[in-house]
N, C-alpha and C positions, 0 to 999 in steps of 0.2 A: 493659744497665742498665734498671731499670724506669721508670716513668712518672717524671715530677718530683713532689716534691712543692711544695705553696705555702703561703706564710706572706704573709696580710698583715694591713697594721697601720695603721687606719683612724680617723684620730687625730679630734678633734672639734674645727672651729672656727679652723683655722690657716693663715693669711694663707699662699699661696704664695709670698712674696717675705723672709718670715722664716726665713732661712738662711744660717749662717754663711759655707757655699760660697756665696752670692750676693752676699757682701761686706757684707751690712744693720752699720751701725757696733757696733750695741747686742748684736748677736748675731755676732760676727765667733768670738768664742770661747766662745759658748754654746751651741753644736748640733755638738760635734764626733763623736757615734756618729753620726748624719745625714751629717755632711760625709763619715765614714769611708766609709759604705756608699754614698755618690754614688760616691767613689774607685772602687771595686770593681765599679762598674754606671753604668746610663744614665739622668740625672736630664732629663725636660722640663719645661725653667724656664718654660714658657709654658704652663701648666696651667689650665682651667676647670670648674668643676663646671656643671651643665647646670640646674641649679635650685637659689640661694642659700638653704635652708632644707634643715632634717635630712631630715625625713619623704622628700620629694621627689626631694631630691639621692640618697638612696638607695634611693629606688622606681626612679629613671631607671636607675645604676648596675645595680642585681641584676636589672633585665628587661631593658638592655641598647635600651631604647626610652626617646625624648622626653616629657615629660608631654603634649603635646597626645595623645598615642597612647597613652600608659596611665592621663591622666585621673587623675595622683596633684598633685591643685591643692594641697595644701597638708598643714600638716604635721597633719591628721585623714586629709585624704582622703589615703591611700596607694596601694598595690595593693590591691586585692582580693581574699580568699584564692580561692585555683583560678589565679591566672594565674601565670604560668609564669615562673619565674627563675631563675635558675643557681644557686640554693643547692636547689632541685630538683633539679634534673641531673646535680651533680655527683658524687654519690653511686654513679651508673652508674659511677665510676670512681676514687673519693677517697673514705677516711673524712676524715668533715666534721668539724668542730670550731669553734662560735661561742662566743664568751668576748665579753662587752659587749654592749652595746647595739646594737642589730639595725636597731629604727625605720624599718617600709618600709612595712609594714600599716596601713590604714586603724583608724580605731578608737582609737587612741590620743590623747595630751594634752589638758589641760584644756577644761572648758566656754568660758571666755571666749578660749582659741585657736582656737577655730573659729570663735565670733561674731565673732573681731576678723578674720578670712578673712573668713566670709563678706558682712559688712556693710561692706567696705572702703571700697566706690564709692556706700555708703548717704547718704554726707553727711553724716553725723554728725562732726560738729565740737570731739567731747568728747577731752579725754586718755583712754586706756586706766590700768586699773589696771593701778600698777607691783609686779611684784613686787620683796618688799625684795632678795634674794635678787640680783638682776638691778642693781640699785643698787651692792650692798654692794663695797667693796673691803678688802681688810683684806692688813695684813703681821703674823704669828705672830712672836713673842719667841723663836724656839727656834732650836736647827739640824740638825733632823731633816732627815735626806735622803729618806724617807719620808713628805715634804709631806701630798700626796694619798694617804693610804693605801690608800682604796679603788682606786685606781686599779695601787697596786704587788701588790697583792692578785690583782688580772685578770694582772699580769704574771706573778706567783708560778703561776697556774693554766695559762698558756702552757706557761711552762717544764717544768713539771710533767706535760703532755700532750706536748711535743716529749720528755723522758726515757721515757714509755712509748716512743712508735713509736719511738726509737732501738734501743729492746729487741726490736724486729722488724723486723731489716733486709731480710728477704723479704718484709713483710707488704704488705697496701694501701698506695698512696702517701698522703700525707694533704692537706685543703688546712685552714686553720687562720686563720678571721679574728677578729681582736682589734679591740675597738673601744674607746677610754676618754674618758673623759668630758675629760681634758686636750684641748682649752685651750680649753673651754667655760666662759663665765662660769656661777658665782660670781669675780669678779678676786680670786682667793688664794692667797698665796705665804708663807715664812718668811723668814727671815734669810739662813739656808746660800744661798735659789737668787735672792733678791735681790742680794746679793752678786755672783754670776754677771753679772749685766747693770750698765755703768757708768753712772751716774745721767748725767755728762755730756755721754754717746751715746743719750741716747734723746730721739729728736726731738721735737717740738712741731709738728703737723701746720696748716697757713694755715687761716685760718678763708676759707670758701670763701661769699662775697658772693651766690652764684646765690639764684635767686629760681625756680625749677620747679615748679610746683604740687605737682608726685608727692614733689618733695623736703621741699617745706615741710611735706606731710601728714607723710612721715616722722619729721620734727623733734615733729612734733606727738605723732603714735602712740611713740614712741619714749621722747621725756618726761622726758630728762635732769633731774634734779632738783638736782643739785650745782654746777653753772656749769661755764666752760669756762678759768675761770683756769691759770696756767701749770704751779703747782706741781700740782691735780687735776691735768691732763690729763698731764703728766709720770711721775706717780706711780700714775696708773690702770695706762697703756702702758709703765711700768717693770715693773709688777706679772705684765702679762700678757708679756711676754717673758720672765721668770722662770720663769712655767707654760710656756712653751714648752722652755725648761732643763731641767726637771725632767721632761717629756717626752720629749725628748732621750732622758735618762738612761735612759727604759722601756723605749723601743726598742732601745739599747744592750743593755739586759740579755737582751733575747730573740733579740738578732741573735747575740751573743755567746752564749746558751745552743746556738744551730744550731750557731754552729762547735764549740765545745766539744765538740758532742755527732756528729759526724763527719757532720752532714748536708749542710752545707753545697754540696760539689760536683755533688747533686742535686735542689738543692730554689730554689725562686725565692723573692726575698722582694722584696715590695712595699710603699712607702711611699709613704703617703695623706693625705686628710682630705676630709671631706662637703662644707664652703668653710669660707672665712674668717673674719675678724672687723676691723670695720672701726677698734677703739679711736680714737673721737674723728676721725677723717678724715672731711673734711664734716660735720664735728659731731654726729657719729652714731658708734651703738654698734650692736654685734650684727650682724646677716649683711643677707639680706632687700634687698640693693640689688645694682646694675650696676656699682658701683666697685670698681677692683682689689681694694682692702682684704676684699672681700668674697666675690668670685666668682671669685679667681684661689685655687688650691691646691697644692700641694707633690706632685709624682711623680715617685717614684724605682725605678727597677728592678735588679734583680742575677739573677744562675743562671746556668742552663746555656746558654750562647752568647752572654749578653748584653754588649757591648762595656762593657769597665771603663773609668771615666774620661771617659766619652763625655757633652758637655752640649748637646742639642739645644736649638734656639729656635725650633721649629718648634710651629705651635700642637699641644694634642694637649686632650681632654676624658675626664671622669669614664664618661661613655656610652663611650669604649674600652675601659675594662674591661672588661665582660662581654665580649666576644671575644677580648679578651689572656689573658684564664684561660680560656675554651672550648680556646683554641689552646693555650696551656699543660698542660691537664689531656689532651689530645691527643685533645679533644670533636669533632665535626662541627661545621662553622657552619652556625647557624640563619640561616634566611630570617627577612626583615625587622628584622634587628638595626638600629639606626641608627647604630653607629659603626664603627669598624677595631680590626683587632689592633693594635698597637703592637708585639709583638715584634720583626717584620723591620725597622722604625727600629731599636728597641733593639738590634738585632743587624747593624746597620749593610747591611746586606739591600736598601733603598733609599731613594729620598729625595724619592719621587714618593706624597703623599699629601693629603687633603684640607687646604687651606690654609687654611681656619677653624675658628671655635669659635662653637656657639652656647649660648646660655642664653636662660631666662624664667623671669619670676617671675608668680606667682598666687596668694601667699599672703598673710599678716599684714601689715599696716604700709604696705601700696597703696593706692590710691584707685582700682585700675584695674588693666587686665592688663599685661605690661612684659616685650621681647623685644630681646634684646640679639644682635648679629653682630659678632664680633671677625676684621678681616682685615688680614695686615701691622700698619701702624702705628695701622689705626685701629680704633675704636669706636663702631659705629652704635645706637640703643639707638631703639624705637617705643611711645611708653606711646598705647593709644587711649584716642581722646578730649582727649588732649593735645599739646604739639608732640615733636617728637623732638627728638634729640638726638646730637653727633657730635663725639668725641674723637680728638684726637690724642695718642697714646700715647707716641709718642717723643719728642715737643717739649714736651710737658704730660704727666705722667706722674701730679702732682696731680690731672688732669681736673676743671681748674679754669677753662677756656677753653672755651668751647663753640664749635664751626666748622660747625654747621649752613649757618648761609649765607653762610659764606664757600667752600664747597667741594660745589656741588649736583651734579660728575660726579661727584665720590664716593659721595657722599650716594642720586644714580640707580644707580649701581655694587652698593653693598652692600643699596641695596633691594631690588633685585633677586633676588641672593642670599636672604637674609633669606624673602624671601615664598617662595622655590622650598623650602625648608627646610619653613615654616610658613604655613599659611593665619591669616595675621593676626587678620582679622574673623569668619572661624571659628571660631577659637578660642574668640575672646574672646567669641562668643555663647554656646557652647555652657559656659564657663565659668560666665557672669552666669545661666545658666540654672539649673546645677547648684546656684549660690548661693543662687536667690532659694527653688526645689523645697527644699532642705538647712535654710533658717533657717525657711520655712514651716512645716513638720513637727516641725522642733524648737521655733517659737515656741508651736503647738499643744499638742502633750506637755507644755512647759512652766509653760504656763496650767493644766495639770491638777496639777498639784504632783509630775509625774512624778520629775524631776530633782534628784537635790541636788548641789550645788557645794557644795565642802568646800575649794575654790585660793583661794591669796594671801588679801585682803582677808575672808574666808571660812573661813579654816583651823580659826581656834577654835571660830566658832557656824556651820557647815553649814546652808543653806536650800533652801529648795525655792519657796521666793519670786520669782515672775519679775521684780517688779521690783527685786529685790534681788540676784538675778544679772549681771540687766542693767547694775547698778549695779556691781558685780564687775568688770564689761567696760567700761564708760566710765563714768569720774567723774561726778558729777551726770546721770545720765541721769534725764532726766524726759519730760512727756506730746508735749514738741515734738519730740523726737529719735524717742518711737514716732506722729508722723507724719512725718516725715521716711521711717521704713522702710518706712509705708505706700505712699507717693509713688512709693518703690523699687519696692517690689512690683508697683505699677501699671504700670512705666516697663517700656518694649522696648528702652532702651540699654543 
């Protein structure tokens, strides 16, 4: 038999804990092509992406390395072109095939995404312009099962690529990643997949009292503009389970296009997502935090050898990948990858493997850098500059209880850890450096009328206005906020 091939499907934005096999009330019978293909393969419910943000979570993924080591802070700064990742490689041995969005390269998204990176820890105390877009929730009057068109469109181009290589069954093996925009806000659904989810299963998450500095920024950058009344916050998080329905449904149709098409018994199919989405938990939207809602993700494996039916709880991350497809595609392992294969769990092979997860964040929505260690039941999290912070995961599942100090063996335990992982205050220099050198040169350029922004608040009249950029990125920016970045500038923390 020749090489496998691989199918994965690299969804956007989806809570790992939203799945009908995990019992979730609202989705108990709304993800059953997901439920089916757990049936058939090995789903790890204890899944983390390695950096809450697109760009990042998928620089970490295709190099197969931590951001502190490939310096993809945020979602401008990515890779690099020239460094190395397995959509590189694989080619020595698989025709390739990417269908969606890719987002791993430096270079990409708006002017005021990067300012709100780089100037997080600036002090600026303004809201960020919201886009509407980001606000908007809407339910459609129809009942198209074709919700997101765009997105059944990417699937129609799968399938359409999985019916050639069916037609050469001797040819190259193929590896094939799909990426769709579901269940990335816009919050937008119809009738048909609202329906799908019972209005009175879907929960109304505690309004959570903490008071964190990094948290209250977030509240602030964040910018809810609606309130957090019952019926919103019900009807947002009714909305985006629906997108995850009709999700669902995508994946269904490409899993089902494999068998269909007689590939199945050779080919691995994987199911993903870059992270979560926190709707309304901790009174916060969007990804970009340390809370489940956000940083945990959905993976499932199937193919040749993988144990069907098998649901580890063992932790497992995003940075696995790149050596579970090395080893899939029957590649050599690179030196200095930072994570494992996952197949020999998947293939029930052994059960001796690294017993955490880590993450960090250094992008949008921070006031600072933020590294998280998830081991057992718990959750240690280090913003510098600020205090830490230490969840119980089994007892508080909300992480709405802080145990910092009630728990300082643990607390020395997973610091430990943690630092052998990442040089903390390394990091976080070599971060604030890259921020202050990044906003330097583009405040310069800026001042020359280099630039135009044409996002959000800017769509219709485009400038090249610095302070009307500026103003783009935080509401009322005025002459005290550019010396506040002064102040930064000046600053060695």
């Amino acid at each position: 038999m020749s090489k496998p091939n691989i199918i994965h499907f690299h969804a956007e934005s989806w809570d790992g804990r939203l799945l009908g096999l995990l019992g979730h009330p609202a989705l108990r019978h709304a993800t059953p092509h997901i439920d089916q293909l757990a049936e058939g393969g090995t789903t790890f419910e204890n899944t983390y992406c390695s950096h809450p943000i697109c760009c990042s979570s998928r620089a970490n993924m295709w190099s197969g390395r931590y951001t502190q080591h490939a310096e993809s802070w945020n979602n401008f700064k990515g890779l690099e072109s020239h460094m190395w990742t397995l959509l590189d490689e694989l080619p020595r041995t698989h025709t390739v095939k990417t269908i969606g969005k890719l987002d791993y390269l430096s270079g990409g998204h708006s002017i005021p995404a990067r300012l709100w990176a780089w100037l997080g820890s600036a002090g600026i105390d303004k809201p960020p312009y919201i886009p509407p877009a980001s606000e908007r929730y809407e339910i459609e009057e129809n009942e198209r099962l074709r919700c997101h068109e765009k997105d059944w469109r990417l699937a129609d181009e799968a399938i359409a690529f999985l019916e050639t290589q069916a037609e050469q069954p001797n040819g190259k093996p193929f590896f094939m990643t799909l990426s769709t925009g579901l269940v990335h806000a816009t919050f937008r659904t119809n009738r048909y997949w609202l329906e799908k989810i019972p209005e009175e299963a879907v929960d109304i998450p505690p309004m959570d009292p903490g008071t964190h500095p990094c948290h209250q920024y977030q509240r602030l950058a964040k910018s809810w503009h609606h309130g957090f009344d019952d019926t919103t916050v019900r009807t947002l998080r009714r909305i985006y389970f629906a997108m995850c329905a009709e999700a669902d449904a995508i994946v269904g149709a490409v899993h089902d296009a494999m068998q269909r098409l007689g590939l199945a018994d050779n080919t691995y199919f994987v199911f993903t997502s870059d992270h979560g989405e926190l709707a309304f938990e901790h009174q916060l939207l969007g990804k970009m935090s340390f809370f489940e809602g956000s940083v945990r993700v959905p993976l499932i494996l199937t193919g040749p050898g993988v144990a069907a039916g098998q649901r580890r709880h063992d932790l497992a991350s995003l940075i696995d990948l790149c050596p579970t497809f090395m080893e899939m595609a029957g590649l050599p392992p690179r030196e200095g990858l930072d994570g494992e294969s996952l197949l020999p769990p998947a293939r029930g092979q052994t059960s001796q493997r690294r017993d955490w997860a880590y993450a960090c964040f250094t992008g949008a929505t921070l006031n600072t850098s933020g590294y998280m260690l998830r081991k057992g039941r718990w959750k240690y999290i280090v913003y510098v500059g600020y205090p830490a912070q230490l969840f119980d995961i089994a007892a508080d599942p909300g992480e709405l209880e802080d145990q910092l100090d009630n728990e300082p063996t643990v607390v020395a335990e997973l610091d430990a850890i943690l630092r052998s992982v990442v040089d903390v205050d390394e990091t976080h220099r070599r971060l604030m450096a890259y921020n202050r050198d990044s906003f330097r040169q583009w405040r310069r350029q800026a001042k020359c009328g280099l630039y135009v922004d044409r996002s959000y608040g800017l769509r219709d009249h485009p400038s090249s206005d610095y302070w009307k950029i500026m103003n783009n990125a935080f509401s009322g920016f005025d002459h005290e906020d550019e010396k506040k970045i002064e102040r930064w500038l000046d600053s060695k923390s």
